[in-house]
ROKEPA-645248 format. One record per residue (C-alpha): residue in three letters; x, y negated, z negated. Coordinates in nm, 4 decimals. Example, Ala and Ser with C-alpha at 12.3 -4.5 7.8 and 13.67 -1.06 7.14 Angstrom:
@rest=ALA, c1=1.2300, c2=0.4500, c3=-0.7800
@rest=SER, c1=1.3670, c2=0.1060, c3=-0.7140
! end
This chain:
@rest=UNK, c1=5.4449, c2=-2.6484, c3=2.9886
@rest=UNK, c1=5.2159, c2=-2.9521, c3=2.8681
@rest=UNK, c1=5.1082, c2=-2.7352, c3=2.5784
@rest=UNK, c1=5.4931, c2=-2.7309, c3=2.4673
@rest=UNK, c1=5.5207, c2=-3.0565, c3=2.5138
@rest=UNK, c1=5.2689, c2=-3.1731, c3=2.2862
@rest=UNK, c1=5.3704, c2=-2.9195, c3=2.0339
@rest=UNK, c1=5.6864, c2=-3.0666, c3=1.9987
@rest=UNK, c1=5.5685, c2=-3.3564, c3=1.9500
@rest=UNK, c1=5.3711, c2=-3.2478, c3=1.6676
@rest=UNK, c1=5.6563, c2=-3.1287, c3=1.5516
@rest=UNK, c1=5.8869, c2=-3.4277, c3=1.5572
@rest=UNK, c1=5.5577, c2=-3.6845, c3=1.4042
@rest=UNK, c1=5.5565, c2=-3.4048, c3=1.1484
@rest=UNK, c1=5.9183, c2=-3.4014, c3=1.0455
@rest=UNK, c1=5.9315, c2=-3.7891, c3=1.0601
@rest=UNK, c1=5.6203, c2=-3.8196, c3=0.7871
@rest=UNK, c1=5.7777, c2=-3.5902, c3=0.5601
@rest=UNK, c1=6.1099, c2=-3.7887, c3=0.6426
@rest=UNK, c1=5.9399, c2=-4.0979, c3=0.5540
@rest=UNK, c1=5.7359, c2=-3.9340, c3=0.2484
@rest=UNK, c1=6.0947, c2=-3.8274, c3=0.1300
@rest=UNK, c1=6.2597, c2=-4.1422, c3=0.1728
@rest=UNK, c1=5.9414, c2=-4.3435, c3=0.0295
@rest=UNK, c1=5.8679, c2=-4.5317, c3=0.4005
@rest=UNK, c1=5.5128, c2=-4.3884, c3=0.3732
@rest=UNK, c1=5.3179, c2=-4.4655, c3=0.0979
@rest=UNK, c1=5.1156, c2=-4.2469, c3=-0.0128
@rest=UNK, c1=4.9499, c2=-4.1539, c3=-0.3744
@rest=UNK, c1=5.2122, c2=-4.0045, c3=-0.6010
@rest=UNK, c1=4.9981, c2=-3.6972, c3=-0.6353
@rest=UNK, c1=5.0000, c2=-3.6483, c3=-0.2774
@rest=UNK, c1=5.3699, c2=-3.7120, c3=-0.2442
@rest=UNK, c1=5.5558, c2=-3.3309, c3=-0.2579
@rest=UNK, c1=5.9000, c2=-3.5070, c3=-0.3311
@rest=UNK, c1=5.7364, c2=-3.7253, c3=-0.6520
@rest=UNK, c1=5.7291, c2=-3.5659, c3=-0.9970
@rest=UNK, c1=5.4582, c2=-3.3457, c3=-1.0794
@rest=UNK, c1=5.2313, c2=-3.5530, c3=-1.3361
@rest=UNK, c1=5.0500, c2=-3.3185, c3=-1.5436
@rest=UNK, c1=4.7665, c2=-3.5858, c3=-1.6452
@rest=UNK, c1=4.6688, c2=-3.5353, c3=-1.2959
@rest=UNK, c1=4.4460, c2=-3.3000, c3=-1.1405
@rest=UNK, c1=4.6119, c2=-2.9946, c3=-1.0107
@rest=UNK, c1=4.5819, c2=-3.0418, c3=-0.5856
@rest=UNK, c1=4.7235, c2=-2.8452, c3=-0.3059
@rest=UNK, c1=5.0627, c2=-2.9780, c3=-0.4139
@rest=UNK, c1=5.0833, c2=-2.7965, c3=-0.6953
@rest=UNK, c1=5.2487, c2=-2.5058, c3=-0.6814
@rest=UNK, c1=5.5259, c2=-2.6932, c3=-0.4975
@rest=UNK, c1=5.5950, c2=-2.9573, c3=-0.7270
@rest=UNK, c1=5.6389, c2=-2.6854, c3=-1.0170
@rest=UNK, c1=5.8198, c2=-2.4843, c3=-0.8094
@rest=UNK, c1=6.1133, c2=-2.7392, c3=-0.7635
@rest=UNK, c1=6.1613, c2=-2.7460, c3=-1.1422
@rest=UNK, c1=6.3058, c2=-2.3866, c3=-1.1915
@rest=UNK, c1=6.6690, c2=-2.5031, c3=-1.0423
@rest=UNK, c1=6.6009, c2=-2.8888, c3=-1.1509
@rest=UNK, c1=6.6984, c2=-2.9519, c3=-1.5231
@rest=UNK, c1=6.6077, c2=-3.3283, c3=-1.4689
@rest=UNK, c1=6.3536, c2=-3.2949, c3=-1.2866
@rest=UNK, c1=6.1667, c2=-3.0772, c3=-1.5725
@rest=UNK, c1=6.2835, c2=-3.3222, c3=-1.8260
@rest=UNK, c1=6.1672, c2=-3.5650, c3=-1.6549
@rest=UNK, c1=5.7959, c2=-3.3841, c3=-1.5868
@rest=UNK, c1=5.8090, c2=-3.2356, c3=-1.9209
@rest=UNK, c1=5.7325, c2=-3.6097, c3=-2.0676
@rest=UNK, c1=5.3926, c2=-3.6019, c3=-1.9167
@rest=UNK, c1=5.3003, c2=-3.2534, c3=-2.0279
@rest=UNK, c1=5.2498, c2=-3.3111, c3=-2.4090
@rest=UNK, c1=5.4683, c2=-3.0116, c3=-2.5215
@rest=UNK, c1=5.7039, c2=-3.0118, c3=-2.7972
@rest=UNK, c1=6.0114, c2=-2.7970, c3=-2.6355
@rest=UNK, c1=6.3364, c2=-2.7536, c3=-2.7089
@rest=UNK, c1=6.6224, c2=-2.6336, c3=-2.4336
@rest=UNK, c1=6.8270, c2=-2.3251, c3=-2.5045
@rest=UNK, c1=7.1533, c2=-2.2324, c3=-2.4077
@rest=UNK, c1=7.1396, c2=-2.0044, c3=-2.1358
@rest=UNK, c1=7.2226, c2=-1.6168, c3=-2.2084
@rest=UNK, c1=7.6183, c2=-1.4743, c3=-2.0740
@rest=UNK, c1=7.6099, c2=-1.3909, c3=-1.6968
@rest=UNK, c1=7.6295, c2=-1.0577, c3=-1.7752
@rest=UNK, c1=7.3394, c2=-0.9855, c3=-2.0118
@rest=UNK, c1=7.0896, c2=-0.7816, c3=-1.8820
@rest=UNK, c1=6.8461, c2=-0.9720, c3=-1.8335
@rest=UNK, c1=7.0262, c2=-1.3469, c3=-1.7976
@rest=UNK, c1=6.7909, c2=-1.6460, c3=-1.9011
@rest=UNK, c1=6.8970, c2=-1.9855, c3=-1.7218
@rest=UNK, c1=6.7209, c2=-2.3316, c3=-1.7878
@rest=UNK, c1=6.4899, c2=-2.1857, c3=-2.0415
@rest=UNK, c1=6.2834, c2=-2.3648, c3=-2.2997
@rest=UNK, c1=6.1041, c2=-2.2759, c3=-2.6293
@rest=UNK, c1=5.7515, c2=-2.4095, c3=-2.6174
@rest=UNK, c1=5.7539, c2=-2.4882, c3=-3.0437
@rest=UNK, c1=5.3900, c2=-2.6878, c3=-2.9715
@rest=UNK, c1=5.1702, c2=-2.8259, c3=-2.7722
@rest=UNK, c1=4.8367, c2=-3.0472, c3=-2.7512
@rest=UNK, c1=4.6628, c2=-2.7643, c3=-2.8131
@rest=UNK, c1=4.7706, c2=-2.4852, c3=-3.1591
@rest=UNK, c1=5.0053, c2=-2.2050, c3=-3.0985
@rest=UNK, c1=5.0041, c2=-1.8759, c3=-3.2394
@rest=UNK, c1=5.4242, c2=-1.9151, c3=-3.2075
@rest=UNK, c1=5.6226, c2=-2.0554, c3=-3.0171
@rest=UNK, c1=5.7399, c2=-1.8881, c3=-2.7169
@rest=UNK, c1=6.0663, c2=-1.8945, c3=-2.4838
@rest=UNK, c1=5.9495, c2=-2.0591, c3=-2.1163
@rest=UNK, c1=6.1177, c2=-2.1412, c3=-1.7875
@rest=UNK, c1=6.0406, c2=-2.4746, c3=-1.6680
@rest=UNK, c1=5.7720, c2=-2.3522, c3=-1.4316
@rest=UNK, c1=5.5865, c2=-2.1911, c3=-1.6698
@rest=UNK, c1=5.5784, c2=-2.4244, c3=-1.9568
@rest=UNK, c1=5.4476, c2=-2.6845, c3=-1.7460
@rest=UNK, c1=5.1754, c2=-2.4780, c3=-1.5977
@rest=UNK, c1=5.1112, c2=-2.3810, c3=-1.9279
@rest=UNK, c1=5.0552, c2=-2.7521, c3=-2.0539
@rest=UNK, c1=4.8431, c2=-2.7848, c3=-1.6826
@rest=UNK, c1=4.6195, c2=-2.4692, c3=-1.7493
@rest=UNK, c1=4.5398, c2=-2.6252, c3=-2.1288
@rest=UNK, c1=4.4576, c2=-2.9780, c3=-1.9969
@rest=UNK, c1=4.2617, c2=-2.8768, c3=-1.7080
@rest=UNK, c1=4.1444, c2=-2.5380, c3=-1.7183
@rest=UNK, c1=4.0921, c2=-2.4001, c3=-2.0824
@rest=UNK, c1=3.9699, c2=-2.7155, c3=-2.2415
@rest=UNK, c1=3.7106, c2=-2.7879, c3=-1.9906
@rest=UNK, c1=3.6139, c2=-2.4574, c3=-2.0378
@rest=UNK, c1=3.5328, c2=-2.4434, c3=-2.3892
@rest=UNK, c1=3.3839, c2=-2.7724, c3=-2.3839
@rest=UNK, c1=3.1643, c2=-2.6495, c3=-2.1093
@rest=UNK, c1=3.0763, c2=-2.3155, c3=-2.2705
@rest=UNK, c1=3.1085, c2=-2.4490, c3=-2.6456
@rest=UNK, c1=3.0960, c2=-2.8251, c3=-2.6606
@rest=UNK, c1=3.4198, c2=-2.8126, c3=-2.8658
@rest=UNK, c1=3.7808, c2=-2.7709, c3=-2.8288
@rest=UNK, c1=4.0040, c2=-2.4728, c3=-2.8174
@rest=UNK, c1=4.2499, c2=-2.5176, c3=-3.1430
@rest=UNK, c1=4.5028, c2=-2.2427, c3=-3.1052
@rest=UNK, c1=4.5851, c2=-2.0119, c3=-2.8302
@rest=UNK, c1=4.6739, c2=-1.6819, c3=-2.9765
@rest=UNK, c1=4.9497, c2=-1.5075, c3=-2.7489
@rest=UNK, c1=5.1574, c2=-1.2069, c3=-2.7263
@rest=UNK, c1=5.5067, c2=-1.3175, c3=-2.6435
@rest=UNK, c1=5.6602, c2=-1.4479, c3=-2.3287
@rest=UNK, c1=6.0605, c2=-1.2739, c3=-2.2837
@rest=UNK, c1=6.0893, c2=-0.9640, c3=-2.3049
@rest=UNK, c1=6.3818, c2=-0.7795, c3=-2.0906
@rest=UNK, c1=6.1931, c2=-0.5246, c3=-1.9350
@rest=UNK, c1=6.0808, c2=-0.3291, c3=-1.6093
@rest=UNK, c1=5.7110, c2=-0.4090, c3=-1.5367
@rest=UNK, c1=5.4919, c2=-0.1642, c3=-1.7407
@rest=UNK, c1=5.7534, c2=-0.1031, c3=-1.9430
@rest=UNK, c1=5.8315, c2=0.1594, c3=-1.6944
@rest=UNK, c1=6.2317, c2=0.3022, c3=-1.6745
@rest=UNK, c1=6.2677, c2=0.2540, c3=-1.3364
@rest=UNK, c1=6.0728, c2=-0.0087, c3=-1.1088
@rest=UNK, c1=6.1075, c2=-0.3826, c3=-1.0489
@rest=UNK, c1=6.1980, c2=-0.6182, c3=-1.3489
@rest=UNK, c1=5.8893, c2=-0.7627, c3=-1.5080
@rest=UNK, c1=5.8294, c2=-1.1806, c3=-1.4993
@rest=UNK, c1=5.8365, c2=-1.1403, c3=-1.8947
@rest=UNK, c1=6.2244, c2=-1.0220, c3=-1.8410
@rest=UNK, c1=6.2897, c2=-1.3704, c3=-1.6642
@rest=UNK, c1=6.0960, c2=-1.5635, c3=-1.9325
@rest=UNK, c1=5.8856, c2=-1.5724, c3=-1.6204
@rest=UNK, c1=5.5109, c2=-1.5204, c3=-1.7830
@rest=UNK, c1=5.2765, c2=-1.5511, c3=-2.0869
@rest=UNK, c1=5.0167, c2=-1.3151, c3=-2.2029
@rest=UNK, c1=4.7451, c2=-1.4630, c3=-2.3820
@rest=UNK, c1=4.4857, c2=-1.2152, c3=-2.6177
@rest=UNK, c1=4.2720, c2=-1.4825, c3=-2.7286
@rest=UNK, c1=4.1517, c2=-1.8397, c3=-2.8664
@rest=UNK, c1=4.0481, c2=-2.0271, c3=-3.1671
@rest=UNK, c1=3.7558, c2=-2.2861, c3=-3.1632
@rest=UNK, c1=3.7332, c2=-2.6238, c3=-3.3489
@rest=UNK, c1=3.4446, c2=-2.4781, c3=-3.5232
@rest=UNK, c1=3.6957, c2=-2.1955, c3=-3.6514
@rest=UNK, c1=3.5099, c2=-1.9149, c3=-3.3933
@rest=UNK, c1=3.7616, c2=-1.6583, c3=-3.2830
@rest=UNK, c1=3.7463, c2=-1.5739, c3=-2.9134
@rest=UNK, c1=3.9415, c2=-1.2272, c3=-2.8271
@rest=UNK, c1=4.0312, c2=-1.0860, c3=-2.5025
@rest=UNK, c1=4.0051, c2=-0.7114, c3=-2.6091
@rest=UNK, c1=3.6730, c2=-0.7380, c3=-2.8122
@rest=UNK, c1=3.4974, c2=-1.0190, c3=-2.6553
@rest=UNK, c1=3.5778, c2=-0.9560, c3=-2.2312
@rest=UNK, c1=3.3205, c2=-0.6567, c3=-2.2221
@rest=UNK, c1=3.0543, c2=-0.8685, c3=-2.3687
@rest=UNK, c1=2.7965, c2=-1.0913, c3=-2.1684
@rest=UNK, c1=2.7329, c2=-1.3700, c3=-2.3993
@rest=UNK, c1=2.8973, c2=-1.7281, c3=-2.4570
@rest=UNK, c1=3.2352, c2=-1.5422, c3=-2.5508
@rest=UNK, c1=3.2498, c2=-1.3473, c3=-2.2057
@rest=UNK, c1=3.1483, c2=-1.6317, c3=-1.9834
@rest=UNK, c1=3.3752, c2=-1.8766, c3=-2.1187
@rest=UNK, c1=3.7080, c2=-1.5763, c3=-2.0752
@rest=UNK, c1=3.5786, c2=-1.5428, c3=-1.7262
@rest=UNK, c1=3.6034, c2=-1.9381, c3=-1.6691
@rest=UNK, c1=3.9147, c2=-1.9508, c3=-1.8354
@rest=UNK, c1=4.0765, c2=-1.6525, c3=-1.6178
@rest=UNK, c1=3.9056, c2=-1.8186, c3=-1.3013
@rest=UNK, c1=4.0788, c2=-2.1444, c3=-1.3525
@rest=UNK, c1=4.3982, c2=-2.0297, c3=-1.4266
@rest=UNK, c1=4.4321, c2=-1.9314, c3=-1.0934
@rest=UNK, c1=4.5141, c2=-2.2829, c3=-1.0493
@rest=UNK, c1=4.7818, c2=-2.3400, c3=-1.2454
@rest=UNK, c1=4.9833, c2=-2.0081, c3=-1.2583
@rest=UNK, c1=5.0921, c2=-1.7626, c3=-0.9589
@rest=UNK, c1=4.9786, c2=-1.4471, c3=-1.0956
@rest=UNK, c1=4.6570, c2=-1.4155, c3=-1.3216
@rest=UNK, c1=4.5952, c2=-1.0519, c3=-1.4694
@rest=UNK, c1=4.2766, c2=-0.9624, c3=-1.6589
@rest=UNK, c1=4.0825, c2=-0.6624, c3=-1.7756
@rest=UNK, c1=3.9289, c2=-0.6537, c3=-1.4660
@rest=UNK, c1=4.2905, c2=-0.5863, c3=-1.3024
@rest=UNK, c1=4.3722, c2=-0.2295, c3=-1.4907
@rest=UNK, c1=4.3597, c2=-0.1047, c3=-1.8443
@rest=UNK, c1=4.6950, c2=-0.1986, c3=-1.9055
@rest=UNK, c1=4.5495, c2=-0.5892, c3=-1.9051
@rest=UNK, c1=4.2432, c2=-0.4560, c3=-2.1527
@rest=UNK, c1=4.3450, c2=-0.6741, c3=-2.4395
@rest=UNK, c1=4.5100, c2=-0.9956, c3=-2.2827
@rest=UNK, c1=4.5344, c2=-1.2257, c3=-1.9845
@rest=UNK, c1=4.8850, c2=-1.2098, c3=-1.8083
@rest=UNK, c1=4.9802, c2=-1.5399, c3=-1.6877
@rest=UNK, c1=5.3253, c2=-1.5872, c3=-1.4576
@rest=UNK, c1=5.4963, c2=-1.8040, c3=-1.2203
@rest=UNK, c1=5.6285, c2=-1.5499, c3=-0.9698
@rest=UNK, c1=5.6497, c2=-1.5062, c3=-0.5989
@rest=UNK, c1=5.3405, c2=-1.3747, c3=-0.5388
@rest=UNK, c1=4.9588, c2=-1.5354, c3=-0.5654
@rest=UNK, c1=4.7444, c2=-1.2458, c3=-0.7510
@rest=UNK, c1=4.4443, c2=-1.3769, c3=-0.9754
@rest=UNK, c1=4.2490, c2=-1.0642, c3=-1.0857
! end
């Protein structure tokens, strides 16, 4: 009986804090607030994945976080209710600090853990590896209305939701080209520095898919904000 008791008391200190952290009684650092705005300046924490997965249903919220990401977007109208595969709140990443290949259609949740992964995961990288910035990121599309694999039957793909990003490879500032397909195999400079990018991706995005996941992944990295937490 007295362990009950003090579980529920645990319980009701725990509901107040978040109570107070949602009605700003308890102060606490903004990046260690879950109800404040995901800042993408800041270090990705254990917050994370929460904050950027309140912006998929948020327009203003996104706006709002999109002004600390450094992307160039523009909003597009969202696709008839009975389309096949029905975009809502989608964005079209047209640039970003870093180059792009193209631009590319985005939900909320991934263009903002797109701008996260560049800030803290791929330019530390290539500085680390390199000494130099990454330029351009060379990529293979985002939206595509699709079952995953391209398979006929089977669960809908992230790509059909606007959902996920595959990435093939990277320019340097020095002009070097870094590419998924030729360079993942390798064990120099070029292979070390895809391995640290994949690895700290798993930070920023839900699922992470490399060659080392299956052939299909051979020639790009497979980057997506869905429900489950995969980084292979």
């Amino acid at each position: 009986m007295a362990f009950f008791k003090v579980l529920g008391m645990l319980l009701l200190l725990a509901g107040g804090l978040l109570v107070g952290l949602w009605r700003g009684w308890v102060p606490v650092p903004a990046e260690w607030n879950p109800w404040a705005p995901l800042d993408v300046q800041a270090a990705p924490n254990l917050l994370t994945r929460f904050k950027l997965g309140r912006l998929q249903d948020d327009p203003a919220l996104c706006d709002l976080v999109l002004k600390t990401s450094g992307l160039r977007v523009s909003h597009q109208a969202d696709s008839p209710v009975d389309a096949a595969c029905p975009l809502r709140n989608v964005l079209r990443v047209q640039g970003a600090e870093v180059g792009l290949s193209s631009s590319f259609l985005a939900s909320c949740p991934l263009a903002v853990a797109f701008a996260l992964f560049e800030r803290h995961s791929l330019q530390p990288a290539a500085q680390a590896v390199f000494g130099q910035a990454v330029t351009r990121v060379d990529h293979l599309g985002s939206f595509a209305c699709r079952n995953m694999y391209g398979r006929e039957q089977g669960q809908l793909s992230q790509h059909a939701w606007a959902n996920a990003l595959d990435i093939a490879g990277f320019r340097l500032a020095d002009g070097r080209s870094i590419n998924v397909l030729k360079d993942w195999p390798g064990e120099g400079a070029s292979a070390r520095f895809l391995r640290q990018v994949r690895d700290s991706a798993c930070s920023n995005f839900n699922v992470v898919l490399s060659p080392d996941y299956n052939a299909a992944h051979r020639n790009h990295f497979h980057l997506d904000m869905g429900r489950w937490w995969v980084c292979r």
